[in-house]
C-alpha positions as MATLAB code, in Angstrom:
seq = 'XXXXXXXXXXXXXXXXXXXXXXXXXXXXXXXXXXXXXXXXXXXXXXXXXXXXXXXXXXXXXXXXXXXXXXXXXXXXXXXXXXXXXXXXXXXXXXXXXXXXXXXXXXXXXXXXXXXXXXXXXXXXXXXXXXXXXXXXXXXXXXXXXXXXXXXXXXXXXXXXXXXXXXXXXXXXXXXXXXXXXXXXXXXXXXXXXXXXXXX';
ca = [
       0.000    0.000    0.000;
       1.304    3.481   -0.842;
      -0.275    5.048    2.234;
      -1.145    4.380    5.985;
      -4.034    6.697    6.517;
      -6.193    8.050    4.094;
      -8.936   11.252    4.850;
     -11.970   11.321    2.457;
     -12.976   14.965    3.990;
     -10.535   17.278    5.995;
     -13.801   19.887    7.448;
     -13.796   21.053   11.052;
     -13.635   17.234   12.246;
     -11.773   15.271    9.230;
      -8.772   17.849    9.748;
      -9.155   18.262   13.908;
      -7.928   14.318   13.374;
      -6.003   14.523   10.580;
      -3.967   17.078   12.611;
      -3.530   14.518   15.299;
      -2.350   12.003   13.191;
       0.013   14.446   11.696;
       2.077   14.190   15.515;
       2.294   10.486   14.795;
       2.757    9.921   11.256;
       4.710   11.555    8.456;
       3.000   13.497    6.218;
       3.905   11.542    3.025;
       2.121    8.446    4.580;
      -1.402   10.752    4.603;
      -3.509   11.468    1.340;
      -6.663   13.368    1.312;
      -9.520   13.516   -0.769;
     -11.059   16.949   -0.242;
     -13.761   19.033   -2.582;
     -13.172   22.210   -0.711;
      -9.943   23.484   -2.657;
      -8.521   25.996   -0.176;
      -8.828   23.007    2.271;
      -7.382   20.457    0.141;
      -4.663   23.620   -0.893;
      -4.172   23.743    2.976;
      -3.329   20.428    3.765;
      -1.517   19.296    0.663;
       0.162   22.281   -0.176;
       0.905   23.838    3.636;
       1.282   20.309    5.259;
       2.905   18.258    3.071;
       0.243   15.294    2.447;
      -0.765   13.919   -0.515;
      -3.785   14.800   -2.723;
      -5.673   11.594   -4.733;
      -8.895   11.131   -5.387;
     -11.888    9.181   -3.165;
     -11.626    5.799   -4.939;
      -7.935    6.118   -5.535;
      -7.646    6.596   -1.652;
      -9.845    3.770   -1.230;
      -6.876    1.159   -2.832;
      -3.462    2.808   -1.251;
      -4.696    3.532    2.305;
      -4.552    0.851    5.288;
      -6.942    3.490    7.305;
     -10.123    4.881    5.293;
     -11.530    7.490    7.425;
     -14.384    8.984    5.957;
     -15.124   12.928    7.737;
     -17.858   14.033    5.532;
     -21.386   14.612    6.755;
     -24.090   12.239    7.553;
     -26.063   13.453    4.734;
     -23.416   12.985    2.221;
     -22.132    9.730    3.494;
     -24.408    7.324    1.088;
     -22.713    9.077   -2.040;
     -19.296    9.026   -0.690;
     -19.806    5.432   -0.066;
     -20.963    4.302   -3.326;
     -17.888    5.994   -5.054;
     -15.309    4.167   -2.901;
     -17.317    0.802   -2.577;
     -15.675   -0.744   -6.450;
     -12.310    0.259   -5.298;
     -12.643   -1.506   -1.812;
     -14.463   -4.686   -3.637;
     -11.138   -5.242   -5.705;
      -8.710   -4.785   -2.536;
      -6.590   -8.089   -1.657;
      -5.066   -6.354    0.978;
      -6.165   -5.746    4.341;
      -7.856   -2.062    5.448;
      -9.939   -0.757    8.233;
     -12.630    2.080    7.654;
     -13.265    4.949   10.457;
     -16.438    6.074   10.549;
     -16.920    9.691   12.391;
     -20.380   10.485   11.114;
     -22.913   10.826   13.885;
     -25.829    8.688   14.021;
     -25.129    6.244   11.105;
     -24.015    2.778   12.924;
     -21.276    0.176   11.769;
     -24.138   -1.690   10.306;
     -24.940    1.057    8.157;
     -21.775    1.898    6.663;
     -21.056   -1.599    5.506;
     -24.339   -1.591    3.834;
     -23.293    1.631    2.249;
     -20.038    0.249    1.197;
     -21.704   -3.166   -0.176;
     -19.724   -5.093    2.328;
     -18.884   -6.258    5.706;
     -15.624   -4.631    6.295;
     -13.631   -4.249    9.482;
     -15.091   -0.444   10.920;
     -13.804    1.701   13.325;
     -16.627    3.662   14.060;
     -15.643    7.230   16.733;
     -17.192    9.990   18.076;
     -14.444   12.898   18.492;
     -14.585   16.339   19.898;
     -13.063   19.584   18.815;
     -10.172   19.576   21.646;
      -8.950   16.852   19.013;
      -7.301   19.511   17.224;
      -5.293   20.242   20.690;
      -4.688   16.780   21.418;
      -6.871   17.440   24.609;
     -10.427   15.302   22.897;
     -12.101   12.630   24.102;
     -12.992   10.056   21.437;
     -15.336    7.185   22.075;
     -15.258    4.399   19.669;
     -16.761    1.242   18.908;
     -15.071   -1.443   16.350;
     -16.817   -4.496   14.308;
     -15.629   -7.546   15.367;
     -13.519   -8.563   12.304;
     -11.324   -5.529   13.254;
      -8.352   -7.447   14.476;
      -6.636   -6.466   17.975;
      -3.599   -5.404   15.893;
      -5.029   -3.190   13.347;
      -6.934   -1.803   16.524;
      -3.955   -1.454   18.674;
      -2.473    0.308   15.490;
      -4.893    2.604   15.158;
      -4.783    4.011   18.488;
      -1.512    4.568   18.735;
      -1.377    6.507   15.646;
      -4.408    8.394   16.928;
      -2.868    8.773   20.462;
      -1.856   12.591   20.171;
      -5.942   13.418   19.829;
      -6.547   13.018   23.533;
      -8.731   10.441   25.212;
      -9.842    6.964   23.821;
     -12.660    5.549   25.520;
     -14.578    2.177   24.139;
     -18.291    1.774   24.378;
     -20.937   -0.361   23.228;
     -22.545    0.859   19.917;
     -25.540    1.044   21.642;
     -24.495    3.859   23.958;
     -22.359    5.549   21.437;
     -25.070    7.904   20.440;
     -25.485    9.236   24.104;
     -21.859    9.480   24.913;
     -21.414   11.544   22.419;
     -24.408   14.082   22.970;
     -22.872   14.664   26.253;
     -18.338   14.613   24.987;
     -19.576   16.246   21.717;
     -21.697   19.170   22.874;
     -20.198   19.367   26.468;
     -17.507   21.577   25.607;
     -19.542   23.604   23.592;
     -21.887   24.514   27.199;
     -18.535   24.788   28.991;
     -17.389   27.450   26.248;
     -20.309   29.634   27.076;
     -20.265   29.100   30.650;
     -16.633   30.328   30.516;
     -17.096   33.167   28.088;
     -20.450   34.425   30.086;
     -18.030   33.980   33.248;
     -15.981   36.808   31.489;
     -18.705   38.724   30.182;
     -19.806   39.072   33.942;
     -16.192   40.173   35.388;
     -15.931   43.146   32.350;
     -19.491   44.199   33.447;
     -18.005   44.499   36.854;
     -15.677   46.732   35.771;
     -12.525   44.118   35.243;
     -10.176   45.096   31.859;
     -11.137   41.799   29.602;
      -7.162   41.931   28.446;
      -6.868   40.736   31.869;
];
């Protein structure tokens, strides 16, 4: 395989990760598939990784992970599933899209494939998230163990159920998000008091 990891999307999420991965891996073992060309310029031009298209991806990376949005997912899917069908070598897909299980990927994909399904949060990006995950079972231990390690620098790996994946991730997902306001309305209150806010 020409690559280790492979990003189909590098958005607010796809490149929080791909950043991580960056403190683990070098940059000529990434590709990206990105439609957003100041992204793609971004990445591939600014941080050294490759640029190939979806299905072309889909052959040379070990890691798959697909960071485009639920809505989109199907589509992104169907392009990629030919190029998987002809693989003889092994892969493992990551799955970040909320609220579309395991199950449902490999149906997108036409094929029961070993998936890494996560939740991440946007601390990713400053290797201070907390990432729940769930795997298929035909996701060997070593491809798992792999994974995290390469994923290590993103913060916090926590395993759940599938089941309970949804819920965990309403409250790691949007916690921070409440926290930031509580914070920011925290300083809001202390300028109102009379407090410079440069300080």
């Amino acid at each position: 395989m020409k690559y280790k990891l492979g990003f189909i999307g590098a958005g607010n999420m796809g490149g929080a990760l791909l950043s991580a991965a960056l403190k683990t891996t070098p940059a000529q073992c990434i590709a990206v598939s990105e439609k957003n060309p100041d992204l793609l310029k971004n990445v591939c031009g600014n941080l050294g990784c490759a640029s190939e298209e979806s299905p072309v991806l889909a052959v040379e990376c070990e890691y798959i992970f697909l960071g485009v949005k639920p809505q989109v997912m199907p589509a992104v899917c169907a392009e990629i599933a030919p190029a998987l069908a002809s693989r003889e070598t092994p892969f493992t897909v990551v799955t970040m899209a909320a609220g579309i299980t395991t199950d449902k990927i490999r149906g997108f994909l036409g094929g029961d494939y070993p998936v890494i399904r996560i939740m991440p949060n946007t601390p990713v990006k400053v290797s201070e998230g907390m990432v729940l995950y769930t795997a298929t079972d035909n996701v060997s231990p070593a491809a798992l163990d792999e994974f995290l390690t390469i994923m290590a620098r993103g913060g916090r790996f926590d395993r759940l159920d599938e089941k309970l994946i949804d819920a965990g991730c309403a409250v790691s997902g949007c916690g921070p998000a409440f926290a930031y306001m509580f914070i920011e309305a925290l300083a809001d209150g202390a300028v109102t008091c009379g407090l410079p806010r440069s300080k």
